[in-house]
C-alpha positions as CSV (number, residue, x, y, z in Angstrom):
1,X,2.5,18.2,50.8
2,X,-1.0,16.1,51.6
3,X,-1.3,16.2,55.3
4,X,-2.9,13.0,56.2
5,X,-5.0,13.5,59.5
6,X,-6.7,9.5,59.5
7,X,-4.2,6.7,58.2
8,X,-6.6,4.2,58.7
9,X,-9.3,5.8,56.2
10,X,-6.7,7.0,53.8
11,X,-5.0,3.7,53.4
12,X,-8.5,1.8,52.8
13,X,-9.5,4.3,50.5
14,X,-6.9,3.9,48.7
15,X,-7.3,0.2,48.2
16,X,-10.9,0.8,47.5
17,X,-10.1,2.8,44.5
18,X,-7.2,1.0,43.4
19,X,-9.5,-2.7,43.3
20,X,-12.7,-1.0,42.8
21,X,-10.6,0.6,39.3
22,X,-9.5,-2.2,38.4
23,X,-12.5,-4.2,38.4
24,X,-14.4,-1.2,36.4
25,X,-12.2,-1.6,33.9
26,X,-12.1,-5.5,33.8
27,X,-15.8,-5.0,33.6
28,X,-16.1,-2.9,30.4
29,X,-14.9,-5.6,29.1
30,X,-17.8,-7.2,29.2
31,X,-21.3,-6.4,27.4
32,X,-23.3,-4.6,30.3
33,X,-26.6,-4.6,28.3
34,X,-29.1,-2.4,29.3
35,X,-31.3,-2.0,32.6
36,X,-34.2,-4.0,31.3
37,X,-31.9,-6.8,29.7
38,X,-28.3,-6.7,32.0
39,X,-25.8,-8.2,30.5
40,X,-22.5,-9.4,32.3
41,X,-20.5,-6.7,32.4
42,X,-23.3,-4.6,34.5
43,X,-22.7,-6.2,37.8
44,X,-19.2,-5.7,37.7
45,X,-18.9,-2.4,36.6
46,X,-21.6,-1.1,38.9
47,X,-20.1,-2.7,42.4
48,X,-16.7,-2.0,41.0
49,X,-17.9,2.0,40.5
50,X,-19.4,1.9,43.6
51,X,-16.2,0.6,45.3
52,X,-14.3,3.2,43.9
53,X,-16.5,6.0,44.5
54,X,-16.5,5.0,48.7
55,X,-12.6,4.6,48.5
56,X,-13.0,8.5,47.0
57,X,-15.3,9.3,50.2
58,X,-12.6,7.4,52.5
59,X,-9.7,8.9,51.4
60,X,-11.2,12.2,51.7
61,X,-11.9,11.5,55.3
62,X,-8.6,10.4,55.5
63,X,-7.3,14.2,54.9
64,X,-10.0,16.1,56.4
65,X,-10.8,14.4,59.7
66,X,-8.6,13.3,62.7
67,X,-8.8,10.0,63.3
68,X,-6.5,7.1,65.3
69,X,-3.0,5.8,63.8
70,X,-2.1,2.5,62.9
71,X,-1.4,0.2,65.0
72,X,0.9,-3.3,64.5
73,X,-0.5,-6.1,63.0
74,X,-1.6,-9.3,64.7
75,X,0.3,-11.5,62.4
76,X,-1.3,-14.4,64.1
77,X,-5.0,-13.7,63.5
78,X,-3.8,-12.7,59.9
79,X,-2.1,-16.2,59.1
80,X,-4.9,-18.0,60.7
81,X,-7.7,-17.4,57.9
82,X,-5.9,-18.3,55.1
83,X,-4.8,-21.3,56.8
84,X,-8.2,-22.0,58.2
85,X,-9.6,-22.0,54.3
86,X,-6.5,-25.0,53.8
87,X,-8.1,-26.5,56.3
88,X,-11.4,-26.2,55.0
89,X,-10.2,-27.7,51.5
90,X,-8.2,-30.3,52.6
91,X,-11.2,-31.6,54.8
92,X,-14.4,-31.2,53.6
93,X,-14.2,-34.3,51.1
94,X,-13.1,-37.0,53.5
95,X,-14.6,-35.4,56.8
96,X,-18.0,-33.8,55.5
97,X,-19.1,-30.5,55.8
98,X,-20.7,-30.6,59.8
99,X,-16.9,-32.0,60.9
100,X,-15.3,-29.3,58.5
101,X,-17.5,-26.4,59.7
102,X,-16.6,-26.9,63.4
103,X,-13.1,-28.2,63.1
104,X,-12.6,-24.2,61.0
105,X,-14.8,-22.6,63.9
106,X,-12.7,-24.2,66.4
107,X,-9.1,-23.5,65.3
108,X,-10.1,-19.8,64.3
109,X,-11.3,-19.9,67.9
110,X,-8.0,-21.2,68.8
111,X,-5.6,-18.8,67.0
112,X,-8.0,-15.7,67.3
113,X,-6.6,-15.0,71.0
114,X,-9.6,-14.9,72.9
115,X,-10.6,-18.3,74.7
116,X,-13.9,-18.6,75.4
117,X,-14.6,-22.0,75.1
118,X,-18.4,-21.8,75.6
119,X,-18.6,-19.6,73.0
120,X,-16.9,-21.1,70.2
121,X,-18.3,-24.5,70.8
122,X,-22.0,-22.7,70.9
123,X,-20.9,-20.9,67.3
124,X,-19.2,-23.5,65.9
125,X,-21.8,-25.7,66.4
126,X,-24.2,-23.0,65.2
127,X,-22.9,-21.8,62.1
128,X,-22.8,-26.1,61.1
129,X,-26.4,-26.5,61.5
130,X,-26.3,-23.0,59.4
131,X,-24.1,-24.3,56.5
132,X,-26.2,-27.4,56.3
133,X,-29.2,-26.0,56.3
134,X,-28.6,-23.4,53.7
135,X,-25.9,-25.0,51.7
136,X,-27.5,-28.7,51.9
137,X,-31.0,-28.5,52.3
138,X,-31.5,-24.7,50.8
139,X,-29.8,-24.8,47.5
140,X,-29.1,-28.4,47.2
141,X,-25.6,-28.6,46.9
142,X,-24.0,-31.9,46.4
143,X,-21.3,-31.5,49.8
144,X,-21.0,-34.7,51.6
145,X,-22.1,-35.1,54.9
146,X,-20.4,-37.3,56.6
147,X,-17.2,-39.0,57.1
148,X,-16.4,-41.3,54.1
């Protein structure tokens, strides 16, 4: 019987090998080239390998070395990212990216639990100059900016 002595490790590591495998082997479907030339497949399989091989390291750690249990899930916090990417779709057309950027920041701010107010309005407002600026200005993607 495997004696698991770190839950948390194990159960990433398994994860890590089980996606990390399966994106290897999505990737040898692809031509990977060679190191001068890569081809598509060489990305893939490389990060996918990579994955794998620290989802190995974890899950050794996971039987080897003590480490805390579990604990419950925050179902909130876990609900409020896929719904905060909802958000993001559903408003970046009509509102533009500044508005969409801080109306995300704000309600993961708002369903994260912790309410400092200062904070969230400093990073929310932040992380939109940051989006425009890189996203906008950097690579020149065509995201409106404004409300329509």
């Amino acid at each position: 019987m495997l004696n698991i002595r770190n839950p948390q490790d194990f159960l990433s590591g398994i994860l890590f090998v089980f996606f990390g495998s399966i994106g290897f082997f999505l990737g040898l479907g692809y031509d990977p080239g060679t190191l001068s030339r890569m081809g598509p497949g060489m990305l893939p399989v490389v990060i996918s390998a990579a994955v794998t091989i620290l989802g190995i390291v974890l899950v050794l750690r996971g039987v080897r070395l003590d480490g805390e249990r579990i604990g419950a899930a925050n179902f909130r916090s876990l609900c409020s990212i896929p719904l905060a990417l909802v958000i993001f779709s559903l408003l970046i057309r009509p509102a533009g990216l500044p508005l969409t950027v801080c109306a995300v920041m704000l309600w993961l701010a708002v369903t994260g639990g912790e309410r400092r107010w200062i904070e969230s309005v400093a990073l929310a407002l932040a992380m939109t100059v940051f989006c425009v600026a890189v996203f906008v200005y950097g690579l020149g993607q065509p995201v409106p900016l404004w409300i329509k």
